[in-house]
C-alpha positions, 0 to 999 in steps of 0.5 A: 279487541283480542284476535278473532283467530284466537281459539275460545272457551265457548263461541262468540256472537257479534251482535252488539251489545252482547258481551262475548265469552272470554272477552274482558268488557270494554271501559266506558267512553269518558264524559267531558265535565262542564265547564265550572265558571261560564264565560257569561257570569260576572265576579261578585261585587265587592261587598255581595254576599257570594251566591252558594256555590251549586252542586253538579248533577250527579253522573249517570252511567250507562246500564249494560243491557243483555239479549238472548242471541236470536237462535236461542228466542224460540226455544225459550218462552218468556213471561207474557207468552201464550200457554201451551194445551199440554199444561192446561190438560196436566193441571185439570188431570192433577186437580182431578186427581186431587179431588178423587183423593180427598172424597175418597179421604172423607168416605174412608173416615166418615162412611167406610161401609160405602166405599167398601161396597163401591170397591166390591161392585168394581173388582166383583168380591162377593162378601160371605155373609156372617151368622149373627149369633156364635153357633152353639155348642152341641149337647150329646146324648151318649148310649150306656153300651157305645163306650168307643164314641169320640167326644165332641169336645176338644181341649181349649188349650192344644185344640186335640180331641181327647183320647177318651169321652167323658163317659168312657173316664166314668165307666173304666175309673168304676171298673178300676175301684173295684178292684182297689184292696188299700187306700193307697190304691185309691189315691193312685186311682184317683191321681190317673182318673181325677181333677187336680182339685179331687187329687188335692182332696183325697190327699187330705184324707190319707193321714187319717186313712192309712192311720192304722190298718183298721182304719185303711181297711174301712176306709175303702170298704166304704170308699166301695159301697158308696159307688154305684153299681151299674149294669149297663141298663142305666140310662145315662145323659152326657152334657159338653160345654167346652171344657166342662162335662156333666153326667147324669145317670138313672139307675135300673129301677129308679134306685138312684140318680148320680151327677158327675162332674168332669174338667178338662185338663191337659187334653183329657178329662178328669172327675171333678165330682160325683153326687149321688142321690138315693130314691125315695123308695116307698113301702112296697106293698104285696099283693095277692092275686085272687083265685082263678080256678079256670085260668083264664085271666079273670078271678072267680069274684069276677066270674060271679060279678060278670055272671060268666062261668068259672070253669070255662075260659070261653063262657059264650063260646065264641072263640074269644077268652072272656079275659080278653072280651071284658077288656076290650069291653065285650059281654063274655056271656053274649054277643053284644057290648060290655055296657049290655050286660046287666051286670055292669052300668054306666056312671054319667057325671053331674055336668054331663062332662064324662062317663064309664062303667062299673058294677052294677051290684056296688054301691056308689057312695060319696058322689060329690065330685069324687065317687067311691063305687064300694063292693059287699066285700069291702073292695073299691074304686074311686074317682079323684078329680084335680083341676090343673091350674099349673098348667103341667103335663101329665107326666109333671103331674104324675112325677110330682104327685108318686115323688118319680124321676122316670116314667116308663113307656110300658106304663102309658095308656090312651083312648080316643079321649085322653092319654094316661099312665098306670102306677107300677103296681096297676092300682092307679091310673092317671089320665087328661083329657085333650083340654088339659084342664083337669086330671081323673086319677082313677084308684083301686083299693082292696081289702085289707089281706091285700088280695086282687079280686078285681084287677081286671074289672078296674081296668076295664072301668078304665078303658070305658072312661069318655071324655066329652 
């Protein structure tokens, strides 16, 4: 054995069987072999067959069995051993841990409206709720004279509001054509104020337009008359939607309608294309007023239907013109009630369904239905009556029947009973009772040289008209 003095490379034990550090391991002690030919066995006769030889049991060596050194035996914990508490908690934390993980897995795939309502009701996030329909985009009603109101559209590409509304671009390119004197000035009118589309349009046009002087010359003469001339009494109605506009506008008096048609391009916007339509406008019929030698509203015929006198504007002297008594439906010669005049009946329908007055002194002819009430000098009133079987209203009704596209407040009448409009000349009246079943459309009609001798009376037949 080396020196137990000499200096190692790590400290040596002396239990036994351990082999020490820096220490080559001792050699095996030798096994004397066995001795090949026992003493007791006797050589083979002659003859015999030897016996095989036997083959001599393997040699077995010793194994080298190791030990832990004692001082190390309790920091070491071998298989067998008992299980430490700590352990036991790490894996149930991890097992639990790994379920948590793997539903939280599921409902993410399978159900992620549950786990993002689990999640909000731990860390208190309130979910704002979200409109179900897009909010729609508002439709604006421009007045003719407000010419600095700012446009609720914005261009969809910049996000800008444009610098000008759609009815402020109508109004100053009007403004500028008029004072156009070539077509060339047109086309460059029409590059500041018009779409690309109308530019590309009126570029086709030049060549024949600047043809010959001649030809520039109407060609703007015409370009001028066919815009329309506006006043600043128009009733104009502008409608956005995104980057479109339209603008419909009425002239003064029904004499035409326009539509325009705007795009929004490069933040601003630009006339596409204008229509306008010319109204139909009726054969104006001119009427006379019948004499009136007192002044007081009412003609001498109806002086002499009514009995009252026809130089006195106050016959009974009461204080009230007689004008304003047969309107309002009082007797002009007496205390009492328009109906109490001898002068003037009532008119009760067949079914009992209305009624009104008239003069007594005309005729009633044609009464199926639709009565005439004709007079000696061949003036009448008339009642049509017209079922509603589509269901309009009255102005449907009325716009459909005169060919209209207005109706104007000062023209609207209403009583008790009904609601009516009366024709711009005072000689129809249109009325519809709370039932809407069925329009009366009252109508005056006078004599051939157009003279007005009962305006008044007509109108008071109206006022009296009952619905029952």
């Amino acid at each position: 054995m080396p020196d137990n003095n000499q200096t190692q490379s790590a400290p040596t034990f002396d239990n036994p069987g351990v082999i020490k550090l820096g220490q080559e391991p001792a050699a095996p002690a030798p096994v004397a072999a066995p001795d090949k030919t026992p003493a007791s066995a006797a050589p083979p006769a002659a003859g015999d067959k030897p016996e095989a030889k036997t083959k001599p049991a393997a040699e077995v060596k010793p194994s080298d069995v190791y030990a832990m050194p004692k001082e190390f035996q309790h920091h070491n914990r071998v298989a067998g051993s008992s299980t430490s508490f700590v352990g036991v908690l790490v894996v149930a934390a991890s097992f639990i841990f790994l379920v948590i993980v793997g539903v939280g897995f599921y409902l993410y795939i399978a159900n992620p409206g549950i786990l993002s309502s689990w999640t909000d009701q731990l860390f208190g996030v309130k979910e704002t709720p979200v409109p179900d329909t897009p909010v729609p985009i508002a439709t604006t009603t421009e007045p003719t004279q407000d010419l600095t109101a700012t446009s609720s559209a914005t261009s969809t590409e910049t996000g800008e509001l444009p610098a000008m509304t759609p009815q402020q671009v109508y109004l100053d390119y009007l403004r500028d054509l008029d004072n156009i004197t070539t077509f060339e000035d047109y086309y460059s009118l029409v590059t500041q104020y018009g779409s690309s589309r109308r530019i590309t349009t009126v570029e086709g046009q030049r060549l024949a337009a600047e043809a010959t002087p001649a030809a520039d010359k109407a060609s703007v003469k015409a370009i001028k008359e066919q815009a329309p001339k506006l006043t600043g009494n128009e009733d104009i109605q502008v409608n956005i939607t995104q980057d479109q506009a339209v603008l419909n506008i009425a002239l003064a008096n029904n004499q035409a309608t326009g539509t325009i048609n705007l795009l929004l391009e490069n933040g601003a916007w630009k006339i596409n294309e204008e229509t306008w339509t010319t109204a139909k406008v009726a054969p104006v019929e001119v009427y006379t007023m019948g004499a009136d030698r007192d002044g007081d509203g009412l003609t001498d015929a109806e002086e002499d239907l009514l009995g009252s006198n026809k130089d006195s504007t106050d016959s009974d002297g009461d204080g009230y013109s007689d004008l304003k008594e047969v309107l309002n439906l009082y007797n002009p010669i007496g205390k009492d009630k328009l109906v109490d005049n001898t002068r003037i009946k009532s008119y009760l329908a067949d079914d009992k369904s209305f009624y009104f007055l008239y003069p007594s002194a005309w005729k009633r002819v044609n009464d199926n239905g639709s009565p005439i009430f004709m007079g000696p000098d061949n003036h009448f009133f008339q009642l049509v009556i017209a079922d509603n079987d589509r269901r309009e209203t009255l102005d449907e009704y009325v716009l459909r029947t005169l060919g209209l596209s207005q109706i104007k407040d000062s023209w609207r009448r209403s009583a008790d009973t009904w609601s009516g409009i009366i024709s711009a000349d005072g000689l129809s009246a249109y009325l519809i009772g709370f039932k809407k079943d069925k329009f009366y459309v009252f109508h005056y009609n006078p004599d051939d040289k157009n003279i007005l001798e009962y305006p008044n009376v007509f109108s008071a037949m109206i006022n009296s008209f009952v619905i029952k």
